[in-house]
N, C-alpha and C positions, 0 to 999 in steps of 0.2 A: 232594186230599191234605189231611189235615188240621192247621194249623200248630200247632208245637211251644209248647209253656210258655214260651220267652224269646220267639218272635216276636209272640206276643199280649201278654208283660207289655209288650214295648217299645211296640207297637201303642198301648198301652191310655197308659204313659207319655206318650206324643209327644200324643196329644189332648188329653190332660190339662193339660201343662205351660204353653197359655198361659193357662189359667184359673188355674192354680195359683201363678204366678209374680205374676197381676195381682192375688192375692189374699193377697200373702207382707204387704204395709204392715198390711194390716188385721188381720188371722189374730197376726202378730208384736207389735200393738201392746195388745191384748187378751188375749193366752194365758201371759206369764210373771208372775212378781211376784206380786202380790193377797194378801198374807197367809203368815202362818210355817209353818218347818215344824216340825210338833208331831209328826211318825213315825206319827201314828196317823188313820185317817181316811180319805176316797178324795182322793187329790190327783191334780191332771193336771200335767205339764210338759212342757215345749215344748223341742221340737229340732229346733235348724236346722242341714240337712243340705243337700246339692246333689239340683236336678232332676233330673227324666227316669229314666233306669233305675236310678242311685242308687236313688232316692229307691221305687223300686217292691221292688228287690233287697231293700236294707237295711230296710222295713218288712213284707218277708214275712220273711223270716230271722231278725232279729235284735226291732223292734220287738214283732211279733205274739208271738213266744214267751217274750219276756219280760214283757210283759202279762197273757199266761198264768199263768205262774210268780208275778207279782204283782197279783193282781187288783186292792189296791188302790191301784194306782199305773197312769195313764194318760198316752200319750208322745203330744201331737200335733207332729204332722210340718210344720213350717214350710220351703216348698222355697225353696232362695237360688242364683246361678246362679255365685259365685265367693265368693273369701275377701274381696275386698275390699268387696261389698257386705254380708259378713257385721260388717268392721271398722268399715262406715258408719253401721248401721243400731245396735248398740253403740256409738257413738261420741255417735251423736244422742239414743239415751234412755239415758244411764249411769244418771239419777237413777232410772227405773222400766226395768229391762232386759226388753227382748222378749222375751229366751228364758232358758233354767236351763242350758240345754248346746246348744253351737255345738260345727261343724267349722271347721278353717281352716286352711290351709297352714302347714306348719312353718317357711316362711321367712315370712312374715307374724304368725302366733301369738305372736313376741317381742316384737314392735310391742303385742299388744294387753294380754300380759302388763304390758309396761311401764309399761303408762297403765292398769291398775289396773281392764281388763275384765274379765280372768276372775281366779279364786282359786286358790290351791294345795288339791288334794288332802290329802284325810287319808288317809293308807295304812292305816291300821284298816278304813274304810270301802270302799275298793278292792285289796285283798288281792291281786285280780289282778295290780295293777304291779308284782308281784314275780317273776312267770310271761314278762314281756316280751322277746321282744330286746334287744340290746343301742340298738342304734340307734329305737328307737319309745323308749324311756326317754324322760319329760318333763325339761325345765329346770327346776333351782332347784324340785320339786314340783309345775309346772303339767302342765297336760293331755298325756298320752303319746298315741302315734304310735295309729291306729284302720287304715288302710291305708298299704302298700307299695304302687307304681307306677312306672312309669319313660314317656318319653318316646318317642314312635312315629311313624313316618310310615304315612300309610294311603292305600289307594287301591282304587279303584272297578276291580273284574277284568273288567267285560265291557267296560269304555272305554278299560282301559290295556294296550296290547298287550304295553308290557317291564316287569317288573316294577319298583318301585326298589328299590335295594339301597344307595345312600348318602344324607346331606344332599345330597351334592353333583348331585342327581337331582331336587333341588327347581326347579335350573337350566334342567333339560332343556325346550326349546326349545318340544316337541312338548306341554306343559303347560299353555302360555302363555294366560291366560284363564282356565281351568280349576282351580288352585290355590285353597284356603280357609286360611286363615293367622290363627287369632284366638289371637294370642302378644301382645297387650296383658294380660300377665298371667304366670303362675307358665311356662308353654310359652314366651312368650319368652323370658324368664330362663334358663329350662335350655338354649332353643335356643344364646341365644348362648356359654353355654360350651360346646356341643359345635362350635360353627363355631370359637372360638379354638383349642381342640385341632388341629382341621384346616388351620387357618392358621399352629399352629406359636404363638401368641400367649401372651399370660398374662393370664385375664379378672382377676386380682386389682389388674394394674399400668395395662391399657389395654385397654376394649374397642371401641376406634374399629375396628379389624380386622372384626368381626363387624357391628359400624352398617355398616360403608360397604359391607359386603356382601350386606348385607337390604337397604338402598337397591337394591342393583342387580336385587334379586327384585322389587320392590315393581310395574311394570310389569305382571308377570304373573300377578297375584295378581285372585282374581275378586272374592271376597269378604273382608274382614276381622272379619266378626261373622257370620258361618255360623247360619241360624234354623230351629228351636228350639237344635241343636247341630252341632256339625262332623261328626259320625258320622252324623246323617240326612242331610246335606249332600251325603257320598259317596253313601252306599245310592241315594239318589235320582238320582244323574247331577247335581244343582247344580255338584257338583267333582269331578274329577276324581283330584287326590291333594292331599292334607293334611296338618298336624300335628297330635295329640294324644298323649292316652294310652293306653296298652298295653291295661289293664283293659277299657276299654269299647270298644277298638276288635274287644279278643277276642270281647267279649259282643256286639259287633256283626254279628261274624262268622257268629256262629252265627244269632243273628237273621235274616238276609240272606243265608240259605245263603248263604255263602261270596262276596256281592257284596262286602261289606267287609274286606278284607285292611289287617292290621297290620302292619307291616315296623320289626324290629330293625339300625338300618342298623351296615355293616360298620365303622364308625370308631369306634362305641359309641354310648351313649343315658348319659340323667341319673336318674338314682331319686329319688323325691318321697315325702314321707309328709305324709296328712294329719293331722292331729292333733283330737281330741276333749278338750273343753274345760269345765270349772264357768265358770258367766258370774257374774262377781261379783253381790253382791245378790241374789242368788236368795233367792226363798223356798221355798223347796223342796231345800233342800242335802242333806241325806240322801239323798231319794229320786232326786234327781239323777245322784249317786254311787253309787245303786247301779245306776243304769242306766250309769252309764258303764261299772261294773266287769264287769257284764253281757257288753256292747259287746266289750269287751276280754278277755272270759273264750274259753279253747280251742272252746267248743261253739258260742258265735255265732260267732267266729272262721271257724272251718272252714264251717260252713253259710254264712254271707255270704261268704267269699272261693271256695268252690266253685259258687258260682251267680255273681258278677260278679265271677271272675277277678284279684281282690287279693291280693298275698302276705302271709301273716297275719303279726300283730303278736305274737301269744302262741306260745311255744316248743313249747306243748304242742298246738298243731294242726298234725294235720296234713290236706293238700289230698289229694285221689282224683289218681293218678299223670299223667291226664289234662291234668287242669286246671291241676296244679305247673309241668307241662314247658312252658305259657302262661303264665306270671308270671313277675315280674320276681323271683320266687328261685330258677327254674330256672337248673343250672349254667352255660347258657347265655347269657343275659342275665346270672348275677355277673359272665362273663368280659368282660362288653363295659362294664361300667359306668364311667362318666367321673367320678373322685374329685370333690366339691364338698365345699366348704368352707362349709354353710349356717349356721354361727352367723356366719360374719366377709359372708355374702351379705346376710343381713339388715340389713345397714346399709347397701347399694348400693339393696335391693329396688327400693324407690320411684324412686328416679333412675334405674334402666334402663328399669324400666315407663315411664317417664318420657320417657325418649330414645329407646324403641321407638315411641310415639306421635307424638311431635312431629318427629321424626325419618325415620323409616323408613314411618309408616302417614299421618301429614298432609304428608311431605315431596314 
């Protein structure tokens, strides 16, 4: 039989990724910055985006045909494996920045706003942000929402005889070992506000309820850094059942005829946006911006979110009926969504990451 277009791009992904990753210090330290931007001329600029099938999706989609459209403007792809190596590696060369446009989690992005990484948009320049949702809308002018996602539990169908169908199936006995759990990150944060809901708690006031109860998974847990990612993790039998997100657990699915199942559990899940970012100092502001506004325009939109499973950020996309009713803007996932409060999280972020580490993964 002959494999389908996502099971090779994944294929082609997964080999790639640890050459790509070992090559993100180099590739980053070399590719932004070097000179102004004067709008005329071949420029390159550098985007750091997430590995693995990200990274394959979003430079046939979105990359490739905007390259087209601008021949003389070229986007090298610098792969990063979370937001906080993106807020690292920013943090370290503010004075010559590695990239012109970074991704980064919307509860992390106000950290980096703050400290003076990235710059506000000129809305002349990205026309788009007027086409957005509500909720992808940037802060105060910085970088608007690039993907919608929400929080999933996943699991391997030829290992798991019952399906899950809650958190509280993370429990399950028959697991034990088997479990991959890399929530040192933006997945623990959401986790634990949907365990407070379950417990009846209030993550704003006290999230001891939700520590002491990841403590008592921690036992069972196989892996907490799942390699390359949590989703080859399943496919291959390393695990059993997991945490991630919705998006790639879908485009896993299809990868893996159907070994990889995504589960919207019954007590609800958290919605996440990543957000696309101008990295201050660029030299290349223009052309930066107008890949952003690209990025964010209805027609990459829909071509990226209908090949990896994202609910789009521009009003005027729309997904093939298929693919909608797999995202987190199916009316199905709206109905389950767990309200969060990510402007008042953002000042927790760091201290949960924080107490999920020392706590719950070195406890």
């Amino acid at each position: 039989m002959t494999a389908s277009p996502r099971r090779l791009a994944t294929a082609a992904g997964i080999a790639a990724t640890a050459l790509l990753v070992s090559s993100c210090a180099t590739s980053a330290s070399t590719s932004a910055g070097g000179g102004s931007d004067t709008g005329s001329g071949k420029q390159t600029i550098t985007f750091m985006g997430f590995f693995g099938t990200f990274q394959d999706s979003f430079t046939k989609t979105v990359i490739k045909p905007f390259e087209k459209a601008n021949p003389d403007i070229t986007v090298r792809y610098v792969p990063i494996q979370n937001s906080a190596e993106v807020l690292a590696k920013l943090r370290a060369s503010k004075k010559n920045p590695p990239a012109d446009v970074a991704l980064m989690d919307s509860s992390v992005a106000p950290t980096a706003n703050k400290e003076g990484l990235f710059a506000k948009l000129d809305e002349a320049q990205v026309p788009n942000l007027a086409r957005l949702v509500d909720k992808a809308r940037g802060t105060d002018g910085y970088g608007p929402g690039l993907t919608l996602d929400s929080l999933s539990i996943l699991y391997n169908s030829k290992a798991v005889k019952k399906a899950p169908t809650s958190w509280n199936d993370l429990w399950d006995p028959a697991h034990k070992g088997k479990l991959a759990l890399p929530i040192a990150d933006t997945r623990g944060v959401a986790l634990i506000v949907a365990l407070e809901k379950i417990l009846g708690a209030d993550y704003k006031k006290d999230i001891d309820p939700a520590i002491d109860r990841l403590k008592t998974l921690a036992p069972a847990v196989e892996t907490w850094q799942p390699s390359p990612d949590v989703y080859t993790a399943v496919q291959s039998g390393e695990a059993d059942v997991a945490v991630g997100w919705n998006a790639r657990g879908q485009f896993y699915k299809d990868a893996s005829d159907g070994v990889v199942q995504p589960v919207l559990p019954e007590e609800g899940t958290v919605e996440q946006i990543n957000t696309i970012n101008l990295v201050a100092g660029s030299g290349h502001t223009s052309a930066a911006q107008k890949f952003i506004d690209y990025a964010i325009g209805a027609e990459a939109q829909k071509a990226f979110d209908d090949d990896a499973y994202y609910a789009p950020v521009n009003r005027d996309a729309t997904l093939k009926k298929d693919v909608a009713e797999r995202t987190t803007a199916s009316t199905e996932q709206q109905k389950h969504q767990i309200p969060v409060d990510w402007s008042w999280m953002t000042t927790r972020y760091t201290a949960w990451v924080d107490r999920i580490k020392r706590e719950v993964i070195s406890g």
